[in-house]
C-alpha positions as CSV (number, residue, x, y, z in Angstrom):
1,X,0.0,0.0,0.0
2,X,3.2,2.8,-0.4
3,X,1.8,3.9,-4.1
4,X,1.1,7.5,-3.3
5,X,-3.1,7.3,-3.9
6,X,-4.9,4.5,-2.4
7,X,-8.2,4.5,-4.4
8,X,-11.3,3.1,-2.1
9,X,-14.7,2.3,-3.3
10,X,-16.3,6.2,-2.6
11,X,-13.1,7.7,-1.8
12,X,-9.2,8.3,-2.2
13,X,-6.6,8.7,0.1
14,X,-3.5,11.0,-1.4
15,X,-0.5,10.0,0.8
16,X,2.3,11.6,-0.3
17,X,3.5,13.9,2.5
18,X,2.1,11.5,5.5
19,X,5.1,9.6,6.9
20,X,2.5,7.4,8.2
21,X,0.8,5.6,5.4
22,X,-2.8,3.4,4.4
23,X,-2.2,-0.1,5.8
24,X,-4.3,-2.9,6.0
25,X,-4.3,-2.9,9.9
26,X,-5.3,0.4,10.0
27,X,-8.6,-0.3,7.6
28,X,-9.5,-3.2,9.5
29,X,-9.1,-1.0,12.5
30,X,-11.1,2.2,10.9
31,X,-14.2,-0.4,9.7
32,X,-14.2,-2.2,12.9
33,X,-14.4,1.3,14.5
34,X,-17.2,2.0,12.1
35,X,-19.4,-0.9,12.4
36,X,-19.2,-0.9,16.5
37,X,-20.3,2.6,16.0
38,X,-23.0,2.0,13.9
39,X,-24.3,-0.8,15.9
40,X,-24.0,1.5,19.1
41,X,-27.0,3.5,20.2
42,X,-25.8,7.0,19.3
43,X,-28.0,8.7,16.7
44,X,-25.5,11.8,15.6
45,X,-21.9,11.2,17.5
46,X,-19.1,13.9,17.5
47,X,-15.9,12.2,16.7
48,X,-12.5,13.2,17.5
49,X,-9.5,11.4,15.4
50,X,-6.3,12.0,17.4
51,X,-3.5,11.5,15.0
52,X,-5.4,12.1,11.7
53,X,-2.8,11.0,9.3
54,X,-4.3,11.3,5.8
55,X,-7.7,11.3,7.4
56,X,-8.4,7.8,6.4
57,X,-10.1,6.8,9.8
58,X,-12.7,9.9,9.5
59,X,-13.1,8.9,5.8
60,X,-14.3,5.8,6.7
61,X,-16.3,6.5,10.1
62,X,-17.8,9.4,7.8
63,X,-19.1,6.9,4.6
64,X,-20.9,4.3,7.4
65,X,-22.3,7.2,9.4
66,X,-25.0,9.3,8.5
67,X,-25.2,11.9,11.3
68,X,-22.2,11.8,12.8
69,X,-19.6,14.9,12.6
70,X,-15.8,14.4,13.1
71,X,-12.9,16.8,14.1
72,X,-9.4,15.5,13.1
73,X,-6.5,16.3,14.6
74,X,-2.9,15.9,13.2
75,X,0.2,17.9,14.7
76,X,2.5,17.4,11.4
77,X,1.6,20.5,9.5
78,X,2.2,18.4,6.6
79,X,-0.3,15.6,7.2
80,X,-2.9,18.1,8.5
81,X,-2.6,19.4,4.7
82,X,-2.7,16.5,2.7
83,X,-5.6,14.7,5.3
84,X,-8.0,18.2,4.6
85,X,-7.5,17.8,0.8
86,X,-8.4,14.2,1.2
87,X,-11.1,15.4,3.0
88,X,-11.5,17.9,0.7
89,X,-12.0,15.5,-2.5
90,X,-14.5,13.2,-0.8
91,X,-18.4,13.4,-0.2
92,X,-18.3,14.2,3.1
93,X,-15.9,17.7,3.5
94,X,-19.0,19.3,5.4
95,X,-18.7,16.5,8.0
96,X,-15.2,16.6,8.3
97,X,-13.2,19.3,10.3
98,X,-9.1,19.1,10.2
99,X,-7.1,20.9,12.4
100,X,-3.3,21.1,12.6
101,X,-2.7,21.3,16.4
102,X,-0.8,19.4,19.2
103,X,-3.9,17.1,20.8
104,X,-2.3,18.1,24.6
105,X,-3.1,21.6,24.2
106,X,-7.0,21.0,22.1
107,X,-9.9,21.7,24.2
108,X,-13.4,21.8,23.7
109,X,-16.5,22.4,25.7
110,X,-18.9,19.8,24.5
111,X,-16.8,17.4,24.5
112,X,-16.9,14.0,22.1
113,X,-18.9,10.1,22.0
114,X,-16.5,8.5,20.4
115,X,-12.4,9.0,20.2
116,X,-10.7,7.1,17.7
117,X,-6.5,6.7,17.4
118,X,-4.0,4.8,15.6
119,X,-1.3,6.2,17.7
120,X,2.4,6.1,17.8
121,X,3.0,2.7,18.5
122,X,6.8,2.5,19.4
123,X,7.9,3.2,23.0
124,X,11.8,2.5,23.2
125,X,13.0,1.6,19.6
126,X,15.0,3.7,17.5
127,X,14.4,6.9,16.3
128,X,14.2,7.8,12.6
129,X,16.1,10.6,11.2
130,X,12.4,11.5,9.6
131,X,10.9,14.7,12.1
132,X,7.8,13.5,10.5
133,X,8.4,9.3,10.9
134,X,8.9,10.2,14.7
135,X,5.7,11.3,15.2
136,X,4.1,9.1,13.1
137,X,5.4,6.0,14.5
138,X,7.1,6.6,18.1
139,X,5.6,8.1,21.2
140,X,8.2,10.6,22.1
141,X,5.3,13.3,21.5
142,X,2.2,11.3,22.4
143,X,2.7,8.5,25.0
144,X,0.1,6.0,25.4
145,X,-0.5,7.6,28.7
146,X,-1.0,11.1,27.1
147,X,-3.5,10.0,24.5
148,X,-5.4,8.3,27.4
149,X,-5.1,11.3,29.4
150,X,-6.4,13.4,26.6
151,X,-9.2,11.2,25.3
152,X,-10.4,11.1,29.0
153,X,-10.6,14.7,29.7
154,X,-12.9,15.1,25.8
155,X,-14.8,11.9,26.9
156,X,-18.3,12.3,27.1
157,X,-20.1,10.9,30.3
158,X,-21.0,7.9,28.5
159,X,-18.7,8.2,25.3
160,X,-15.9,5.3,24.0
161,X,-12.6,5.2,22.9
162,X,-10.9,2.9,20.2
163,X,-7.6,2.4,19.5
164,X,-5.2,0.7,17.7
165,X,-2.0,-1.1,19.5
166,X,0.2,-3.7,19.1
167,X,-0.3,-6.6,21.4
168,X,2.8,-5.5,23.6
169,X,1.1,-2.1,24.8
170,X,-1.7,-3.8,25.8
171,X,-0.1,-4.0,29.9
172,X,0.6,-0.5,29.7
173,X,-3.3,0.0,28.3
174,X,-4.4,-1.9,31.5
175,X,-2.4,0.5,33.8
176,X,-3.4,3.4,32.5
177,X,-7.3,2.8,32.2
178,X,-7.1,1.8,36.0
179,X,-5.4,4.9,37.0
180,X,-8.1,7.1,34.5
181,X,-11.3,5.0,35.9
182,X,-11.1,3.6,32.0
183,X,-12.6,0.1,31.6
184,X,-12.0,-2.2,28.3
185,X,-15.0,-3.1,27.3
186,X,-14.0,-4.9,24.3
187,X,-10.4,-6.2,22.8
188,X,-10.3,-8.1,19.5
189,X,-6.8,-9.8,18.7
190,X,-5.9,-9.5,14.9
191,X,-3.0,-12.2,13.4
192,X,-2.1,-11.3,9.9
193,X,-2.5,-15.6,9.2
194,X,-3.9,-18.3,10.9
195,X,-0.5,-20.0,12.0
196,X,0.9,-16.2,13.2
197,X,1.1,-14.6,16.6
198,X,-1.5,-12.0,17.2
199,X,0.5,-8.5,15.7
200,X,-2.6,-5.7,16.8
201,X,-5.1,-5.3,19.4
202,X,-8.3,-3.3,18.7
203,X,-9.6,-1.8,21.8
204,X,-13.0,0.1,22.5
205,X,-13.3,1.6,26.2
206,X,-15.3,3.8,28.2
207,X,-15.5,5.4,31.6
208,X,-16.2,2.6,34.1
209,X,-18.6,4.6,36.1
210,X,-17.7,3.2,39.5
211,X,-17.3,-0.2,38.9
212,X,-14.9,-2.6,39.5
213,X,-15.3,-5.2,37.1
214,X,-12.4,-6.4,34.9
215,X,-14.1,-8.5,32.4
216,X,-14.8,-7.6,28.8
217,X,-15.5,-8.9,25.1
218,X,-12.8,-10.6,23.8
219,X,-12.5,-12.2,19.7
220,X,-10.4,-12.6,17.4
221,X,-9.6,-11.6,13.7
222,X,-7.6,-13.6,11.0
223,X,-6.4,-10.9,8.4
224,X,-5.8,-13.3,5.4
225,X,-7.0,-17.4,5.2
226,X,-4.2,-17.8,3.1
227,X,-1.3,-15.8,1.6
228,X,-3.7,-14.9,-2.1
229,X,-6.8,-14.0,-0.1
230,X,-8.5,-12.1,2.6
231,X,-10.2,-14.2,5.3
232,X,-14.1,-14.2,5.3
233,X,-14.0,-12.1,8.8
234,X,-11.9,-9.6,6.8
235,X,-14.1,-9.4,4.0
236,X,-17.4,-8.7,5.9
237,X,-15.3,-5.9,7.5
238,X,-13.8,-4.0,4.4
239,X,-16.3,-4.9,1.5
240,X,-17.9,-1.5,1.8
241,X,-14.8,0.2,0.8
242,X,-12.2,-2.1,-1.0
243,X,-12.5,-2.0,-4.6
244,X,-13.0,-5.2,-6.1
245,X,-13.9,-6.8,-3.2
């Protein structure tokens, strides 16, 4: 997926200037994030996107949901400008708001019902000599305990979170949502093959209200049966917006 225009079903995704690119995890995670949300009982959401990128997770929250409206937030002044043309070029740039601003310091009074991330997934590896590729990919601007931070204080009273981690975060994820009075509510464990180690964990949470209960939803997710074709948990996830499929 490097070719610099990913073409979807009702919309493209220029990603020239994003050091962090379309990938197949991230569209399984922006169509799980879709589908949960459409199956959830709230009739016209705000969305926030921390960490827009291109804008391909508010592209695809904004084809599934009707009512819904979605701010977008990416710090790279670079990525802030290529995700509001995408945004731009789609059905859905009166939906859509991008804003180039650093998450930490964004504020707003009415708050959100849903917070969506793919955040910087790399704690302690090396750094790239890419400004851009740093923030994209490690969290020396955003730690995991930031974003949660963050998303907690623009949580809505009875709002969620999703995110997108690799399996090794997921002890940190637990920390943190005890000390923030986060719960998981659900995790789903994606391998990229049936005979592969589980490479992602997608993650919807919410404020635990006072309880004490540890116990959530937990499934799994095959990427690909076998190395020629998507698996059929795949398919029902991403038909609405792969071409050809």
């Amino acid at each position: 997926m490097g070719q610099s225009t990913f073409t979807f079903k009702q919309f493209s995704i220029k990603q020239d200037q994003c050091a962090m690119k379309v990938s197949t995890d991230a569209c399984i995670f922006g169509a799980w994030v879709a589908q949960k949300i459409v199956g959830s009982s709230l009739p016209s959401p705000r969305i926030l996107d921390i960490g827009a990128g291109t804008g391909l997770l508010s592209l695809m929250a904004a084809q599934l949901l009707v009512n819904c409206t979605i701010t977008a937030i990416e710090i790279d002044e670079a990525a802030a400008r290529q995700a509001k043309e995408n945004v731009e070029l789609s059905p859905w740039r009166k939906k859509i708001q991008v804003l180039q601003a650093d998450i930490k310091q964004y504020d707003d009074q009415n708050g959100f019902d849903i917070i969506v991330s793919n955040p910087p997934f790399f704690e302690r590896d090396l750094l790239a000599n890419s400004r851009a590729k740093n923030l994209a990919f490690h969290d020396t601007s955003l730690t995991l305990s930031e974003l949660l931070l963050t998303s907690s204080r623009l949580l809505n009273t009875a709002g969620y979170i999703f995110l997108l981690l690799p399996l090794s975060r997921k002890n940190d994820l637990v920390k943190n949502c005890e000390l923030l009075q986060l719960s998981i509510t659900e995790c789903c464990y994606v391998r990229p093959y049936p005979h592969k180690m589980i490479s992602r964990i997608l993650v919807k949470c919410r404020r635990n209200n006072g309880s004490t209960s540890s116990s959530y939803k937990e499934s799994d997710l095959i990427v690909q049966g076998d190395p020629n074709n998507y698996s059929p948990q795949a398919i029902s996830l991403l038909k609405d917006f792969y071409l050809y499929m």
